[in-house]
N, C-alpha and C positions, 0 to 999 in steps of 0.2 A: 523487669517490666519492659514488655515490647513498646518499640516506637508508634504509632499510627501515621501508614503512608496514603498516597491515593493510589498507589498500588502496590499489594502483597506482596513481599518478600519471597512468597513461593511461586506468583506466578510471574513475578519479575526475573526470578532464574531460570526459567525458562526459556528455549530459544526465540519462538514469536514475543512473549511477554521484552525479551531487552531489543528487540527488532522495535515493537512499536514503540517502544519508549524513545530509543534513540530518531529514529523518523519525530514525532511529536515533537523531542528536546531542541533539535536539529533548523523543526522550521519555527517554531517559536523564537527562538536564537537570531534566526535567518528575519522574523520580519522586525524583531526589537533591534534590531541594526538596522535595517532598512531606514526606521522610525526617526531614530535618533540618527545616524550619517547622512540618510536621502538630502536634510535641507542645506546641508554644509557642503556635499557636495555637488550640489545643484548650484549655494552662492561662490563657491572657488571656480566649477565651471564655467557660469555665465562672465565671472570676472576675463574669461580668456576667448572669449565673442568677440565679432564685430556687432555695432551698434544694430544691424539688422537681424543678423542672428539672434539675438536676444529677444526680439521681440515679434519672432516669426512665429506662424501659429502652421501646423503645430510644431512643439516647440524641439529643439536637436536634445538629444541625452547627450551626445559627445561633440567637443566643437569641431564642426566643419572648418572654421575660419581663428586656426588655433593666431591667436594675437598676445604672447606676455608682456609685449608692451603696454597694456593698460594698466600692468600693476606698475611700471614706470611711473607712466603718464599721469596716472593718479597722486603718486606719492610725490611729483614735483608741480601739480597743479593745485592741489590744494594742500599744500606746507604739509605735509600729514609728520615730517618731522617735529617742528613747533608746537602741534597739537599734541603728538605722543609727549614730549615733554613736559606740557603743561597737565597732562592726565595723570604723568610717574609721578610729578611734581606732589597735588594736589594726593593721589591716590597715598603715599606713603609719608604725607602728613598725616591723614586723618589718623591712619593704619599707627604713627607713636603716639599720638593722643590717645587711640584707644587702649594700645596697650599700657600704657601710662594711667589712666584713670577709671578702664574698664575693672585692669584688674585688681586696683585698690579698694573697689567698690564690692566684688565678688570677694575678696579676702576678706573685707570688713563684717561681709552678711555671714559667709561661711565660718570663720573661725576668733573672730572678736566677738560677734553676736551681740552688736549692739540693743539697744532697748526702740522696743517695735520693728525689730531686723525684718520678721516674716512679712509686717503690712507691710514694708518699702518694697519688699521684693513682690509680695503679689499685685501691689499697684503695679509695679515693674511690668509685669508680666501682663496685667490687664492690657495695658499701653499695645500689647504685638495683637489686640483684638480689633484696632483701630488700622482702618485702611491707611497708606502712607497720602494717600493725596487728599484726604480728609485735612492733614496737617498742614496742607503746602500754602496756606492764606494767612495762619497765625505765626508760622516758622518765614516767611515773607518779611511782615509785618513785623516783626521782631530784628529781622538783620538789618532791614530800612531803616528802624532806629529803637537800636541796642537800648533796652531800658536801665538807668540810673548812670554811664557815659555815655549817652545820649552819640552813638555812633554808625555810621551810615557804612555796610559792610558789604557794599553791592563792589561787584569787580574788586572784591580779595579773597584770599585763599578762605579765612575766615569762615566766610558766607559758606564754604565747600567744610570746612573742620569741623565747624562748633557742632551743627544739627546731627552729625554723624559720632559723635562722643557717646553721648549716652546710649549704646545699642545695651535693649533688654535681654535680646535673644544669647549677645555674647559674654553678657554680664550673667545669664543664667547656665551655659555653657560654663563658663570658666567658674561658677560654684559649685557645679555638680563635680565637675575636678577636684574641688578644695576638699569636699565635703569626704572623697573617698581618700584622700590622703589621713593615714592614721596618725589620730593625736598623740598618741605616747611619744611619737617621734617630734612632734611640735613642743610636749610637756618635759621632754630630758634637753630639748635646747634652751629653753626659759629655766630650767634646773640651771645650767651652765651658765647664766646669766645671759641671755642674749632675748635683747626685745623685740616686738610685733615686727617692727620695720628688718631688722636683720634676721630673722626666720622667714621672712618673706622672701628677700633678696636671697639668704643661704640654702635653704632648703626648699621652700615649696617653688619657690622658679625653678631651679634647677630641674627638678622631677616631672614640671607643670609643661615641657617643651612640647611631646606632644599634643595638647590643648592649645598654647599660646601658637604653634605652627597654623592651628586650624582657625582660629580668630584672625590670623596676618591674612591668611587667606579672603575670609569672609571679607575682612577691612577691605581691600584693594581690590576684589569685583566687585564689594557696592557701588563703590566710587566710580570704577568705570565703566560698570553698566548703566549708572544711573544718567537717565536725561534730561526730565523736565525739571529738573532743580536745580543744575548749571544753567539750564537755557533760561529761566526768569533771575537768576543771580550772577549773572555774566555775559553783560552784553556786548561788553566789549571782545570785536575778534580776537585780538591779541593773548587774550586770557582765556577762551575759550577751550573746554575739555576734547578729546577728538570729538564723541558723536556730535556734541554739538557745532563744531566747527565741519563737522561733513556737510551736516545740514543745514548751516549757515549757508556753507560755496555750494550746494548742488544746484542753485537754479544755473543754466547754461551749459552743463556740464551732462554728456555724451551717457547714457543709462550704462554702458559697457564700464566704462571709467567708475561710475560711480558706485556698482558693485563691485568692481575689483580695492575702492577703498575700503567699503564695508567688511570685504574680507579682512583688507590687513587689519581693522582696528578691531574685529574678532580674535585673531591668531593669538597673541599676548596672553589670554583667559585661557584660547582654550591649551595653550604651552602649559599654560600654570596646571592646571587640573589633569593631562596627562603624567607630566612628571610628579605632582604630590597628590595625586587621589588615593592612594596605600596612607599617608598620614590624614586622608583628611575622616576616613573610614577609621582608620584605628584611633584617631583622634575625638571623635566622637562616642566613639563605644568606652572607651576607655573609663571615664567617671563614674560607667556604670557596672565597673566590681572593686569589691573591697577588699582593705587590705596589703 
């Protein structure tokens, strides 16, 4: 059975037919880089302007008034060390809590199959239909004061862990993993005597790395992309994530200076996702063949 292309296999081997293929594949290529690099390279170049150059009309593609002292200048005017710490900080708490109770929640639904497992998980799932700032008045009002220890969670880690625990997206992620991992091999370890909790630990962790790689991932850019929910639950600067601590100190602060911070507290993500976007792609596909 032939594949269907948008264009024939006969007159693709031909000489015109792979000329215009390659011209078409070429600049389609050519402007989805544009797309995606243009604005990253436009915020690392302006970080290396003078204050004027930035904001000349029109504007330089290349700096005339090359300055890397703003990525200095930036990273010792606005602590941007204290801030990245308290982001790694905050970012790879959330990141063992999830792993810790996402995935016992995802094992439970996929291979315990508790009673009413499918409702939990389609409620689960209903929840990611729900904007996130739709939630940010009751998830407020809940860390202001914790119901039944009556506890005020503002300016602690806390306020940043708890609401980020129950992720549905990675709890349905990490079941669709469980789901492809075959039972026989779950049913000859329960033969050998070994229960729910040590199948979980012996085997299905083990196998689950590519999945739980791609959850670590997910955990730690939520956290440090997210804004308005450090910024109403940390007010104090001290404890402050970067973005929000950018934008705390930007009043005073030189527009050259303050894109060359935005840059560095971008770089960390986009490191992460160049070096693991091969797991984060095989990570994802992965649940979905059996066997």
């Amino acid at each position: 059975m032939s594949t269907r292309t948008l264009i024939a296999p006969a007159r693709l081997a031909r000489p015109r037919g792979k000329a215009v293929y390659r011209i078409v594949l070429g600049l389609v290529l050519v402007l989805f880089t544009l797309a995606f690099l243009g604005p990253l390279y436009w915020l690392a170049s302006s970080g290396l302007k003078d204050a004027q150059e930035v904001v000349a009309t029109p504007p330089t593609l290349i700096p005339g008034s090359f300055t890397p002292g703003n990525y200095t200048r930036a990273w010792e005017v606005m602590d941007l060390a204290t801030l990245l710490l308290n982001t790694l900080f905050y970012a790879f708490g959330a990141l063992a809590f999830q792993l810790v109770l996402d995935v016992a929640a995802a094992y439970s639904l996929s291979k315990l199959r508790p009673v009413l497992g499918k409702a939990v998980l389609g409620m689960m799932l209903a929840t990611l239909m729900i904007p996130a700032t739709v939630l940010i008045v009751p998830q407020y009002l809940t860390v202001l004061d914790v119901p039944l220890v009556q506890r005020n969670l503002l300016n602690s880690p806390w306020a940043i862990w708890l609401p980020s625990v129950a992720n549905a997206f990675n709890i349905f992620l990490l079941k669709r993993f469980f789901d492809s991992i075959p039972s026989e091999l779950l049913h000859a370890a329960a033969i050998d005597g070994a229960g729910p909790l040590r199948i979980l630990w012996s085997i299905v962790l083990p196998i689950s790395r590519p999945i739980l790689g791609v959850v670590s991932i997910f955990a730690v850019v939520g956290v440090w992309k997210d804004f308005l929910w450090p910024l109403l639950t940390l007010p104090d600067p001290a404890k402050q994530t970067l973005n929000v601590g950018i934008y705390s100190l930007s009043n005073g602060v030189p527009v050259n200076v303050l894109i060359a911070a935005l840059t560095i507290a971008s770089l960390p993500t986009l490191i992460v996702f160049l070096i693991f976007q091969r797991n984060i792609m095989g990570g994802l596909t992965a649940g979905g063949l059996k066997g």
